[in-house]
C-alpha positions as CSV (number, residue, x, y, z in Angstrom):
1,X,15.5,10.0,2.4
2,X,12.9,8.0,0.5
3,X,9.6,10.5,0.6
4,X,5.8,9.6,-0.2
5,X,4.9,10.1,-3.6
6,X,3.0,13.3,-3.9
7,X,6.0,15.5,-4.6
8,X,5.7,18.1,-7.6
9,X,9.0,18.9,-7.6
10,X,10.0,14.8,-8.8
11,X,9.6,15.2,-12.7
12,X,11.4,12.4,-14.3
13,X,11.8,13.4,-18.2
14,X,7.9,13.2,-19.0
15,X,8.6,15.0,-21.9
16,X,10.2,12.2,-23.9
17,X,6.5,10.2,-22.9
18,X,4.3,13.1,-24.2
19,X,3.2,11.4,-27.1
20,X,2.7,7.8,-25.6
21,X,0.5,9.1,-23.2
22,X,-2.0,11.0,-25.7
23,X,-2.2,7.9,-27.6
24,X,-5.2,5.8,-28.1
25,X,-3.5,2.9,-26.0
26,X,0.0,2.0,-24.8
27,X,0.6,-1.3,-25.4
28,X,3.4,-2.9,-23.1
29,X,4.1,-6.3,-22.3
30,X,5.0,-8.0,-19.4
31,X,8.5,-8.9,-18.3
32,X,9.7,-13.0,-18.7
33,X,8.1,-14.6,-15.9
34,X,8.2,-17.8,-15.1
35,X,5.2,-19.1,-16.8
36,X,5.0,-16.8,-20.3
37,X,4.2,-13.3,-21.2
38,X,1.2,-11.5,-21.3
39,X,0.2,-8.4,-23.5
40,X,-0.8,-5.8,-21.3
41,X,-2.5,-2.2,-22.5
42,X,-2.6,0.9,-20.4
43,X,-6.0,2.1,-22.1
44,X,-6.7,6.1,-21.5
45,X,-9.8,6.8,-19.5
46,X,-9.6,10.7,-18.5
47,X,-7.0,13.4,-19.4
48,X,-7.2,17.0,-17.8
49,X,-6.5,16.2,-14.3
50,X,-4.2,18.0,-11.7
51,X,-2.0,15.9,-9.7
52,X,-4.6,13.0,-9.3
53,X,-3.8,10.9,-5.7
54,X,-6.7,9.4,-5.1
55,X,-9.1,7.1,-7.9
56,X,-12.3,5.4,-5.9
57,X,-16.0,4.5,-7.0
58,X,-19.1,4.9,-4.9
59,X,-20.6,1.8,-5.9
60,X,-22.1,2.9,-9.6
61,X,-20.3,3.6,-13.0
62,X,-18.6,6.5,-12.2
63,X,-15.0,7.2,-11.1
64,X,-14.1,9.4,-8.3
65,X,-10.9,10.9,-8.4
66,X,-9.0,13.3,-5.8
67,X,-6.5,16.2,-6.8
68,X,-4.1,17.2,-4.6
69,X,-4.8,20.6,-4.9
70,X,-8.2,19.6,-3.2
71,X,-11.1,18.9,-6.2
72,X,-12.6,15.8,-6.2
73,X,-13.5,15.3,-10.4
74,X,-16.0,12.8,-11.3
75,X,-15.2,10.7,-14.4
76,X,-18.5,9.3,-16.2
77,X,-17.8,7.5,-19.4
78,X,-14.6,8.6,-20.4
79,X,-15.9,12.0,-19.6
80,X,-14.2,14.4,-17.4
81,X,-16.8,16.6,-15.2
82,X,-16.1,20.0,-15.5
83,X,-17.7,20.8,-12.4
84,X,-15.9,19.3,-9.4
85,X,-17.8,16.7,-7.3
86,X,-16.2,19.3,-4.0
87,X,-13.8,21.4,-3.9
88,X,-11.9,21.8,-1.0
89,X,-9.1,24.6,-2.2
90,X,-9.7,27.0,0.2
91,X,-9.5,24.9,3.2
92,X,-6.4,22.9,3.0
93,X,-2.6,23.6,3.1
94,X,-1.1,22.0,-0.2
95,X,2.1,21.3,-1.9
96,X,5.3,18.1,-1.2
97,X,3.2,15.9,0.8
98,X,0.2,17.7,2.2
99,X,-3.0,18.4,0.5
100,X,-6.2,16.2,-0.1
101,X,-5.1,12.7,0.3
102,X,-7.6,10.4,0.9
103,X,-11.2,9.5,-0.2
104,X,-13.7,7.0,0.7
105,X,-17.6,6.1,0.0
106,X,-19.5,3.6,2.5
107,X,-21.5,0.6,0.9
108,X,-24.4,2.1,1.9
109,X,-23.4,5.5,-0.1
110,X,-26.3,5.4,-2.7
111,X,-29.0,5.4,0.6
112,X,-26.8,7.7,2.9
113,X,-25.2,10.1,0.6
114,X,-22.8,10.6,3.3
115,X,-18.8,10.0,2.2
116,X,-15.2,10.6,4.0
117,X,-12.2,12.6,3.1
118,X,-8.8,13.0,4.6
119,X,-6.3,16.0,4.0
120,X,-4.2,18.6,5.5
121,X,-6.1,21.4,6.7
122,X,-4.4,25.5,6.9
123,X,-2.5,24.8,9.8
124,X,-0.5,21.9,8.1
125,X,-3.0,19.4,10.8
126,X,-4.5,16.1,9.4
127,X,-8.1,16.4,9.0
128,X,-10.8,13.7,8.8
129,X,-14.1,15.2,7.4
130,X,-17.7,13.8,6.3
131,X,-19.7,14.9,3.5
132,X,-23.1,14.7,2.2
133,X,-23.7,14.7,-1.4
134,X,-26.3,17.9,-2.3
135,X,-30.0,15.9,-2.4
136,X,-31.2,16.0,-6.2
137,X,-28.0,16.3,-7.4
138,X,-25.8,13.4,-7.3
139,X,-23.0,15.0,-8.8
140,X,-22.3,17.9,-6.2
141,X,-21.7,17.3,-3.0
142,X,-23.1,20.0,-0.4
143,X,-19.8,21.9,0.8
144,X,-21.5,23.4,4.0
145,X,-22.4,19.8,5.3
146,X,-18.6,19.2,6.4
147,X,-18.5,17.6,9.8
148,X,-14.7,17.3,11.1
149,X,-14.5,13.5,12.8
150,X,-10.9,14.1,13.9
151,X,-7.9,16.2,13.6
152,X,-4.0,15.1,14.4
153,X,-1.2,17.8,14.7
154,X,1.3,17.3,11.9
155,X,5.2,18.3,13.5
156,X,6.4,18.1,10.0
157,X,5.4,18.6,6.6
158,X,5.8,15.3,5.2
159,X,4.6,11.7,6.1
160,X,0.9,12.5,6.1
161,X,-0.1,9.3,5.0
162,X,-3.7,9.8,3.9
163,X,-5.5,6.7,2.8
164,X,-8.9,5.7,4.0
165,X,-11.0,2.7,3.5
166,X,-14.0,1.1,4.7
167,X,-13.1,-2.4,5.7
168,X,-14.8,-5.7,5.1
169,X,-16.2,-5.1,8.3
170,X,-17.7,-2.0,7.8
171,X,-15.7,0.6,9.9
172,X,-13.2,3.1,8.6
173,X,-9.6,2.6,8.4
174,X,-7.3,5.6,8.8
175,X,-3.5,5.7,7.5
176,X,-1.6,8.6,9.2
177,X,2.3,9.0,8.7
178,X,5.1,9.3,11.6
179,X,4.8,13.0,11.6
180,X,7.4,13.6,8.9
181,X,11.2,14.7,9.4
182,X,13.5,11.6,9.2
183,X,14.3,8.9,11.0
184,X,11.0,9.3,13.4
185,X,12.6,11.9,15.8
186,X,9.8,11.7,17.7
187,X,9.4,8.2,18.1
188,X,6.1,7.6,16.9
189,X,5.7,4.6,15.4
190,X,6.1,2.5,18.6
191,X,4.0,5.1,20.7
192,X,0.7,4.1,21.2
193,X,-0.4,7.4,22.7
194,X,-0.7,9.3,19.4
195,X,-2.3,8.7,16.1
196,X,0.7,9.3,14.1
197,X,2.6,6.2,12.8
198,X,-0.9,4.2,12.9
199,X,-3.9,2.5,11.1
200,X,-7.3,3.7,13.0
201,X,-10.5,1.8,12.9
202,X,-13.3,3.9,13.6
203,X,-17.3,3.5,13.5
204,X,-18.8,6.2,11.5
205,X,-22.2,4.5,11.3
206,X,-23.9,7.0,13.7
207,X,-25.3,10.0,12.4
208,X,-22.7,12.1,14.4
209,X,-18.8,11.6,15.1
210,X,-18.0,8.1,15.1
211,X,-17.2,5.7,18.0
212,X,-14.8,3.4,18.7
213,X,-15.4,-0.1,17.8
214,X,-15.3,-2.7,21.2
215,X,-13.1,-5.0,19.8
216,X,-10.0,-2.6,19.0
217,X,-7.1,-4.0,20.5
218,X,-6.1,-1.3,22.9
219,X,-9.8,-0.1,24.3
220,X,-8.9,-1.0,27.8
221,X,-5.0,-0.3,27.7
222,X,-4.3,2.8,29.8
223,X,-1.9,5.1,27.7
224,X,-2.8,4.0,24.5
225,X,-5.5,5.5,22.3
226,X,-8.3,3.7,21.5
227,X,-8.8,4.5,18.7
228,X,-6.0,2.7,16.8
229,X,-6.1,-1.1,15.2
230,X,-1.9,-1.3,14.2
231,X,0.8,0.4,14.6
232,X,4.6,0.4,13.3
233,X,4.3,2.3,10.3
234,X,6.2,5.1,8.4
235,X,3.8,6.4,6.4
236,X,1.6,4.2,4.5
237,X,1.3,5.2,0.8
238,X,-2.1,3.5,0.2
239,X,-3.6,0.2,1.7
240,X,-6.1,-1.7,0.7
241,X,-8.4,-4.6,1.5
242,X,-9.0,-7.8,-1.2
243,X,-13.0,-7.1,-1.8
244,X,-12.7,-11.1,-2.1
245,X,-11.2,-12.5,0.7
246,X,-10.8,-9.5,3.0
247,X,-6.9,-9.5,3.2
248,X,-5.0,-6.1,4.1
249,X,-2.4,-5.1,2.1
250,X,0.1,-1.8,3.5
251,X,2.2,-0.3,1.1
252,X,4.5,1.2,3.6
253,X,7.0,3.9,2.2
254,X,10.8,3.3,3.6
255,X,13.6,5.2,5.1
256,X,17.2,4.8,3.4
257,X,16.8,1.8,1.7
258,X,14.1,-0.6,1.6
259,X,10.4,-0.3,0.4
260,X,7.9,-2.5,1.8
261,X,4.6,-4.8,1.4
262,X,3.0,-5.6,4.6
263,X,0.3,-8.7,4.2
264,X,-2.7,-9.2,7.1
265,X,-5.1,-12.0,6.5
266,X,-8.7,-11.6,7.0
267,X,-9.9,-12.2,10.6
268,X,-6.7,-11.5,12.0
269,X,-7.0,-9.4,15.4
270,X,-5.8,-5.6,15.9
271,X,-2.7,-4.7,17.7
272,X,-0.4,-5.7,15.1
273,X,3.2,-3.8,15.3
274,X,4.7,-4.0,11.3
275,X,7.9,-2.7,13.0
276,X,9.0,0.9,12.3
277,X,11.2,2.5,13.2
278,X,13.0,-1.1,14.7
279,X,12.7,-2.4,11.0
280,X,12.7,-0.9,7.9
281,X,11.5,-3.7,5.8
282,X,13.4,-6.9,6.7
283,X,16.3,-5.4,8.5
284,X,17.3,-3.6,11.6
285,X,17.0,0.3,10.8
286,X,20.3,2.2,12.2
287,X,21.1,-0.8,14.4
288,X,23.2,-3.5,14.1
289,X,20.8,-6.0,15.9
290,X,17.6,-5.2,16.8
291,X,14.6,-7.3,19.3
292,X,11.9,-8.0,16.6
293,X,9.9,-10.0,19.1
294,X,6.1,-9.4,18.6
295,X,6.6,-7.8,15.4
296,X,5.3,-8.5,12.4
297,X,7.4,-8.2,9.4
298,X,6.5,-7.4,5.6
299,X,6.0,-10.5,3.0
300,X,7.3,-8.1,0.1
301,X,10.7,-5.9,0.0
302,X,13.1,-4.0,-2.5
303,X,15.7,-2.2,-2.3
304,X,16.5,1.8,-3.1
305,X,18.3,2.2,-6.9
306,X,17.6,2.8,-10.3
307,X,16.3,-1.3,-11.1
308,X,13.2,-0.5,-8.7
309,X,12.6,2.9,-6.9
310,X,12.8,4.9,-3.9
311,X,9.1,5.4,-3.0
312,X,6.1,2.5,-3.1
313,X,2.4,3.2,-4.7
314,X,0.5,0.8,-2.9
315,X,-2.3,-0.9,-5.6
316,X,-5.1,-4.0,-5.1
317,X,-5.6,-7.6,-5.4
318,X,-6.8,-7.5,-9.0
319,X,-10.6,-9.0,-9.0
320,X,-12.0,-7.2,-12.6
321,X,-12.8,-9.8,-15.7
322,X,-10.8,-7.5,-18.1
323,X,-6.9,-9.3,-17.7
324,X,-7.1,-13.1,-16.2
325,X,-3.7,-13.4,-15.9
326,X,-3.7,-10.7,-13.4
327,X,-6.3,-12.2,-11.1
328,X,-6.1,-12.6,-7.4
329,X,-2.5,-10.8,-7.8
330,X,-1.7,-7.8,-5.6
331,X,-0.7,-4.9,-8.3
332,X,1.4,-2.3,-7.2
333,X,4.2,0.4,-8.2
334,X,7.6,2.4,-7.6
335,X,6.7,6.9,-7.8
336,X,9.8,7.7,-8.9
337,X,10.8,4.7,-11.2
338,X,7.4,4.2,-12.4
339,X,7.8,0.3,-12.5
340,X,4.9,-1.8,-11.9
341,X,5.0,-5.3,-10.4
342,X,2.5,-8.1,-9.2
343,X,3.1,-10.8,-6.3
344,X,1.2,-13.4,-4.4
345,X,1.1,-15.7,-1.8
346,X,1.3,-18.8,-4.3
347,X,4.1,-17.2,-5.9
348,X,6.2,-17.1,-2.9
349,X,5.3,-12.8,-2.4
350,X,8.3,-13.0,-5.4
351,X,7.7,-9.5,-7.1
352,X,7.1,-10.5,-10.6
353,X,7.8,-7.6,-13.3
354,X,4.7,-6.0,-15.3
355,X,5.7,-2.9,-17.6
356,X,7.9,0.1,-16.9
357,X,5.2,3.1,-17.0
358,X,7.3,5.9,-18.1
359,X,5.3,8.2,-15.9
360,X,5.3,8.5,-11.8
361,X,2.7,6.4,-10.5
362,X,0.7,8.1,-8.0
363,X,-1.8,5.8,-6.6
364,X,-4.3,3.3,-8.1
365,X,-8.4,2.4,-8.1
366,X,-11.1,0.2,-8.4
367,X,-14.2,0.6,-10.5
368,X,-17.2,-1.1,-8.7
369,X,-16.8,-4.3,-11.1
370,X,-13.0,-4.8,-10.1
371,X,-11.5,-3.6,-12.7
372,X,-7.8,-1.2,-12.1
373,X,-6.7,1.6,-13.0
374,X,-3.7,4.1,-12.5
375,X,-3.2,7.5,-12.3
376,X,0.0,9.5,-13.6
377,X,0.7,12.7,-11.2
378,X,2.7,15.1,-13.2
379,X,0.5,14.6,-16.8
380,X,-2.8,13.9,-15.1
381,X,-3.8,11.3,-17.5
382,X,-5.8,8.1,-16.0
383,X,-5.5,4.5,-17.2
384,X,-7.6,1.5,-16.8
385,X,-5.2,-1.7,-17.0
386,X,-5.9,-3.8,-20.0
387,X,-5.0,-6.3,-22.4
């Protein structure tokens, strides 16, 4: 069973890496594409980190990046903080998939001070919190200003999901998992009267809770929960939206045998089904035939083995200055093979091949310019994508 990729126990011979990863720079090149072949650096940033999962920025030059363990570390100039940003240790349940998962700062962060986070509280239950930052001090948040937005009981330990985003459109998205086990026991993914297996859209704007926006597709739909935008997903290791255009892009970690991209175009309504558990990327999952009518099906899969992966790192449309080559091209990786790829709509969503990592790839960022980077979970080393 293919699992999301925040699982200590996956170490895949780091140690034969050790010295590449200290190194000034690791200079890789990409794989033959159709067109030529393009240097590529993976250029250090931070060292020192514990099992990094989330790397964000709140709109200045310094990085944000969540450990699992429950620290969010600010990175300022190639500096590592000592002093977390929070620390949120004591109130989370940690370890496989669980832990803090998800980070996210508004646009109007600077004026609000106000920012989300997403983990798994004592209990094993999703948890969606917000935070002030402490006043005078911009790097400390205020610990005691948590306000809990909304919980979700977890039946399982895995398939938490985790990511959160603020949209082009303002309102918070929220990734949760199927609940965990295999196979969707439960049957979650095609419920609409539970959060698990979904992408919420919530307003936060208010200066208490949030509320649900008018237009989300199931508002007046007895049964269903309003709070939810799409549904049909297995547990979505990291979406994100194009800061350009808008575009969605679900990273949607698979079952037995396929990993998948799912692609939404700016301006596209809610109510979108991507299909699990009928589909597991492009094909019927335990079925020989299956009814994929109103479902919408990923632009992007692969398949399980050792030439690609068994567990998908969702990335970004790449918008920085540093790498043209790499522009307007949705980035994004295998865990466990460490394998990174690029694909587009004018290419056809073909994966096209950029360096082998030699590390497991647990999620990427933006700076506030554009540019990537890319976190390794077991040496806790960052990179910034170069050339």
């Amino acid at each position: 069973m293919s699992e999301q990729p925040t699982l200590p126990q996956r170490r895949y011979g780091l140690g034969a890496y050790a010295g590449a990863l200290t190194a000034l720079a690791i200079t890789l090149a990409l794989a033959a594409c159709t067109q030529n072949v393009v240097a590529q650096r993976l250029v250090p940033v931070a060292d020192g980190l514990r099992q990094p999962v989330v790397i964000t920025n709140a709109g200045d030059e310094r990085l944000f990046v969540a450990e699992q363990s429950g620290a969010i570390r600010i990175v300022r100039s190639g500096e590592l903080l000592r002093e977390p940003f929070l620390d949120l240790s004591g109130e989370l349940s940690t370890g496989g998939e669980r832990g803090l998962l998800g980070l996210a700062f508004p646009v109007d962060y600077g004026a609000t001070g106000r920012f989300y986070v997403y983990y798994t509280g004592n209990g094993g239950q999703t948890v969606l919190s917000r935070f002030t930052v402490t006043p005078g001090n911009p790097d400390r948040a205020n610990p005691e200003s948590e306000e809990v937005l909304l919980t979700q009981a977890q039946p399982y330990s895995n398939h938490n999901g985790g990511q959160i985003a603020f949209g082009p459109d303002g309102f918070l998205y929220v990734g949760l998992g199927d609940g965990g086990s295999g196979g969707d026991p439960q049957g979650n993914g095609q419920s609409l009267g539970t959060f698990l297996g979904k992408l919420l859209r919530l307003d936060v704007s208010g200066e208490r809770g949030y509320a649900v926006p008018s237009d989300n597709p199931f508002v007046e739909r007895d049964g269903a929960l309003p709070e939810i935008w799409a549904y049909g997903i297995r547990n979505p290791w990291r979406f994100s939206f194009d800061r350009d255009t808008g575009d969605l892009y679900i990273a949607d970690v698979g079952q037995d045998a396929y990993e998948e991209v799912n692609f939404t175009p700016a301006g596209t309504a809610g109510g979108l089904n991507y299909g699990w558990k009928v589909m597991e990327g492009l094909h019927c999952y335990a079925a020989s035939s299956c009814d994929q009518t109103g479902l919408t099906l990923p632009v992007l899969e692969y398949p399980h083995g050792p030439q690609w992966g068994t567990s998908i790192t969702g990335g970004y449309v790449y918008r920085g200055a540093e790498v043209p080559a790499l522009q307007g091209n949705y980035v994004f990786a295998d865990f466990v093979s460490g394998r990174v790829w690029s694909t587009s709509a004018a290419d056809g969503w073909a994966p096209r091949p950029l360096f082998e990592t030699g590390f497991n790839v647990s999620t990427f960022g933006e700076d506030a310019a554009g540019e990537l980077y890319i976190a390794a979970y077991d040496s806790g080393m960052i990179y910034r994508v170069g050339r």
